[in-house]
Z-matrix of the N, CA and C atoms (Angstrom, degrees):
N
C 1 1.441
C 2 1.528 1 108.79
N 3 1.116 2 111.61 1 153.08
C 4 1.718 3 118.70 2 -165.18
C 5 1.298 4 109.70 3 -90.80
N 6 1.066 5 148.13 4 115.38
C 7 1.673 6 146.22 5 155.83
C 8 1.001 7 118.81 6 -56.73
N 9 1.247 8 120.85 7 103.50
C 10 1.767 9 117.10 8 175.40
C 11 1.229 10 123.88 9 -76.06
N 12 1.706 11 97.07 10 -18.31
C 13 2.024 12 97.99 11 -173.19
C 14 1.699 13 99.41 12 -61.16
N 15 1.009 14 119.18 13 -46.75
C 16 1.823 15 118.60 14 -177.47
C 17 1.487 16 96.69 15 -45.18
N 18 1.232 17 129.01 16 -3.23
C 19 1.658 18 105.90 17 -177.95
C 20 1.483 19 106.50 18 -134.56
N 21 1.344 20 103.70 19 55.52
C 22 1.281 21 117.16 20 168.43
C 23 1.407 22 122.57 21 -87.69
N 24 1.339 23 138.69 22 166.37
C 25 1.248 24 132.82 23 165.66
C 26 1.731 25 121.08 24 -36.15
N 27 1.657 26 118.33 25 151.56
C 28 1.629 27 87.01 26 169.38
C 29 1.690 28 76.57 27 -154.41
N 30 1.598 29 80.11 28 160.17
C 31 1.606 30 103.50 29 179.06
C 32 1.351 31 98.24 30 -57.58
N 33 2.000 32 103.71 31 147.31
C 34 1.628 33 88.35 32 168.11
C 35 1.832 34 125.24 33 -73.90
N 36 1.862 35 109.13 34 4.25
C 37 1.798 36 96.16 35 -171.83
C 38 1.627 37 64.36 36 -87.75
N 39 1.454 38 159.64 37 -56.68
C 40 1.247 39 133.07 38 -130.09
C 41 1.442 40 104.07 39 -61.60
N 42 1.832 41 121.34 40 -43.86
C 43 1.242 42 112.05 41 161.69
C 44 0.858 43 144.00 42 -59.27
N 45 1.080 44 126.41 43 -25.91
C 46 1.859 45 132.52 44 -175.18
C 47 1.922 46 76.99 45 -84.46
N 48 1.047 47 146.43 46 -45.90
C 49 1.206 48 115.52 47 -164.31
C 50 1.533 49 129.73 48 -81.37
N 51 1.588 50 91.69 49 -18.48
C 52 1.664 51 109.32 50 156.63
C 53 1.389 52 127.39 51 -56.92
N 54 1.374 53 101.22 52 -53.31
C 55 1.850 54 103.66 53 167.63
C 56 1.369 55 117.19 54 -79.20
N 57 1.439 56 107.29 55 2.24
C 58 1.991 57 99.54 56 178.49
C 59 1.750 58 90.85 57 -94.58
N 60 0.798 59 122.92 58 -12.69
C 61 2.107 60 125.80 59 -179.21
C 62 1.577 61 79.95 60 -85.80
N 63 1.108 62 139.25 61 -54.39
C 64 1.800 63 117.75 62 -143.43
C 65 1.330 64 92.23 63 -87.82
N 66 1.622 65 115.48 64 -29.43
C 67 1.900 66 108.56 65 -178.67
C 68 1.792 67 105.26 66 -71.68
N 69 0.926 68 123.71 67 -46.93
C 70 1.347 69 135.11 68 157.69
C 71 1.861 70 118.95 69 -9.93
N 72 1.542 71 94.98 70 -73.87
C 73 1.439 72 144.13 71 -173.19
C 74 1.589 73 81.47 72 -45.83
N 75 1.444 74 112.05 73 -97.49
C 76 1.486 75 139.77 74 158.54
C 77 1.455 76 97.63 75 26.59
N 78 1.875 77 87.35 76 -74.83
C 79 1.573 78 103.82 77 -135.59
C 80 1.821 79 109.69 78 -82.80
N 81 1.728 80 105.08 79 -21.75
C 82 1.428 81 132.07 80 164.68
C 83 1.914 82 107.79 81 -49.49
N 84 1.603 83 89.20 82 -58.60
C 85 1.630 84 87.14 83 -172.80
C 86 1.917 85 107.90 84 -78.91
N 87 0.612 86 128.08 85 -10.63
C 88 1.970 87 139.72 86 177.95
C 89 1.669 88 87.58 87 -78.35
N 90 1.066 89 109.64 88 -49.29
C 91 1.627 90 99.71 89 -159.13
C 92 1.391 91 102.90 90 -82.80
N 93 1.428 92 132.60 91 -25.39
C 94 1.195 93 135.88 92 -174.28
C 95 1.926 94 120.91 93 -78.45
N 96 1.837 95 91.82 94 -45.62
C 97 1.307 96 111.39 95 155.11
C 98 1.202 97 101.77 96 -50.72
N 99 0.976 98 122.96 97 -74.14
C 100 2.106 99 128.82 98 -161.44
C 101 1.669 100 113.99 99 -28.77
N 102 1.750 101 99.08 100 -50.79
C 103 1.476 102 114.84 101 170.16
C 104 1.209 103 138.62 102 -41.70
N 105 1.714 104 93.55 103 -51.98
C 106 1.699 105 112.72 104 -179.19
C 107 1.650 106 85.32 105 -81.88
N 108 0.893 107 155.29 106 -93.39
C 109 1.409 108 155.81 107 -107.29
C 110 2.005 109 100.88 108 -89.47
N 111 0.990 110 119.76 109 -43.99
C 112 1.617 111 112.48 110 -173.16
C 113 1.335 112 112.01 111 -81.86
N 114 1.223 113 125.16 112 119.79
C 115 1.049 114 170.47 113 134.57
C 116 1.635 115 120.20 114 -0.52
N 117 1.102 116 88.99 115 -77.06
C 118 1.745 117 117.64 116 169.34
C 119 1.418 118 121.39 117 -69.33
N 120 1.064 119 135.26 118 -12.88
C 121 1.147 120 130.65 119 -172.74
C 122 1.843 121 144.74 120 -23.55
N 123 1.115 122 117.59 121 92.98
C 124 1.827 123 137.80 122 -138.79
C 125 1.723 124 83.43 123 -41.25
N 126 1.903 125 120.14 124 -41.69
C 127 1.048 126 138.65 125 -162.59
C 128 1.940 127 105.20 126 -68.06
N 129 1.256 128 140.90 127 134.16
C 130 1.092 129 133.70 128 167.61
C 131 1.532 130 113.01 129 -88.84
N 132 1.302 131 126.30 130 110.24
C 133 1.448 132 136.08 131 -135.64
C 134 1.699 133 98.98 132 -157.63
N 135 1.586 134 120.34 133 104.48
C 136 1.309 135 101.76 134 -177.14
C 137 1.469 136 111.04 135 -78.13
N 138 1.264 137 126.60 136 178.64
C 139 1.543 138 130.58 137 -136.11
C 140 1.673 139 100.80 138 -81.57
N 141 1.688 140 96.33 139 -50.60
C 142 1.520 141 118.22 140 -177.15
C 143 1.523 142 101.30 141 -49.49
N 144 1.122 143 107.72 142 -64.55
C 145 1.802 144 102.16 143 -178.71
C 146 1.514 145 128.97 144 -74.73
N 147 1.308 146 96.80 145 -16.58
C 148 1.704 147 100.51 146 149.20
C 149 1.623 148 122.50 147 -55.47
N 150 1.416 149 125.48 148 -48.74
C 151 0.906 150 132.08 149 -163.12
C 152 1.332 151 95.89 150 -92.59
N 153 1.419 152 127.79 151 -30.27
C 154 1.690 153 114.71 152 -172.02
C 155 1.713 154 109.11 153 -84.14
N 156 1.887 155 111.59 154 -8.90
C 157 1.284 156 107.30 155 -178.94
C 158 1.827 157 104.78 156 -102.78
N 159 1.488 158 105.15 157 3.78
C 160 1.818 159 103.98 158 178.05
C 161 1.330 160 85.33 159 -102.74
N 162 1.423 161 141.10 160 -26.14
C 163 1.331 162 130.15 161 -174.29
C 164 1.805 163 112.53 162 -59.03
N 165 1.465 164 92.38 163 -57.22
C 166 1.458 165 103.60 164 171.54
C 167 1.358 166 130.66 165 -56.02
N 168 1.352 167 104.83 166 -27.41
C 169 1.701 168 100.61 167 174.91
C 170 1.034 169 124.86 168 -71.51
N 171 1.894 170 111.93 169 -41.23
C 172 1.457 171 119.61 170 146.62
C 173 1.184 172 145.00 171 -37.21
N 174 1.072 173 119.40 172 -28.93
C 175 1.473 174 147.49 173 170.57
C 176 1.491 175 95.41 174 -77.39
N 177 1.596 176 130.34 175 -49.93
C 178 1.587 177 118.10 176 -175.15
C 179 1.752 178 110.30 177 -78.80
N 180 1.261 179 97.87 178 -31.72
C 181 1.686 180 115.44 179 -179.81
C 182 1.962 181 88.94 180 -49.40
N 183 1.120 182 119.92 181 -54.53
C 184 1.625 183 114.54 182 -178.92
C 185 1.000 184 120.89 183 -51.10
N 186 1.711 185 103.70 184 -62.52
C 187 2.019 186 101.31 185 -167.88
C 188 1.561 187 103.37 186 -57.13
N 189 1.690 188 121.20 187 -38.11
C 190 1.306 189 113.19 188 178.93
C 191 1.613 190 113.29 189 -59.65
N 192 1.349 191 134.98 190 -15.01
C 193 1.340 192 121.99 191 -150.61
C 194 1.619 193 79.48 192 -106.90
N 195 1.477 194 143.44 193 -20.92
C 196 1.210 195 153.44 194 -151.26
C 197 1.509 196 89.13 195 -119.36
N 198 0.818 197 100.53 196 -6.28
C 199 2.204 198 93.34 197 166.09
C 200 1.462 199 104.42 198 -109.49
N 201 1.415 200 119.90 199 -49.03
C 202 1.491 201 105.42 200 172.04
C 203 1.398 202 117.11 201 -64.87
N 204 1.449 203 129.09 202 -37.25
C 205 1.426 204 128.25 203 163.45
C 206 1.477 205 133.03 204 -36.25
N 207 1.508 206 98.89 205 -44.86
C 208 1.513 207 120.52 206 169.69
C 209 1.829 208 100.84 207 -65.56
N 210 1.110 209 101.57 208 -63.56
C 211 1.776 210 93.58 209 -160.71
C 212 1.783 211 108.13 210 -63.22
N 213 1.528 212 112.84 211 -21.13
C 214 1.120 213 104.73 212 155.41
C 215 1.491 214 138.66 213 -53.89
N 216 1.295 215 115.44 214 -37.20
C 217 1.427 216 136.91 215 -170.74
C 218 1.654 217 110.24 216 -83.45
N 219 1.940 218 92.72 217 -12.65
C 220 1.682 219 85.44 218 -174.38
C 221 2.124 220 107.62 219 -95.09
């Protein structure tokens, strides 16, 4: 069933601060993906800690996307 209260009016800083969490969000999980997946990297970075520092960003890319989610819902 659909919630309409989430589609209430909103201040414009409440918006610009809503889409600055999802550009955020975005840009956390791109950069984290980016880590684990490229290959080449200009940076000399062994593999394990490549992947355990794109793991983690992903992991922060969440709680942030689950904090703007929340303050949406409130």
């Amino acid at each position: 069933m659909v919630n309409f209260k989430g589609f209430r009016q909103k201040s414009p800083q409440q918006r610009f601060l809503f889409i600055l969490g999802l550009v955020m969000f975005v840009f956390y999980m791109v950069l984290g993906i980016g880590l684990i997946a490229w290959t080449d990297m200009p940076v000399s970075i062994e593999r394990k800690y490549r992947i355990m520092l794109g793991c983690l960003l992903i992991v922060y890319a969440g709680i942030r996307f689950l904090r703007v989610f929340k303050q949406e819902n409130e």
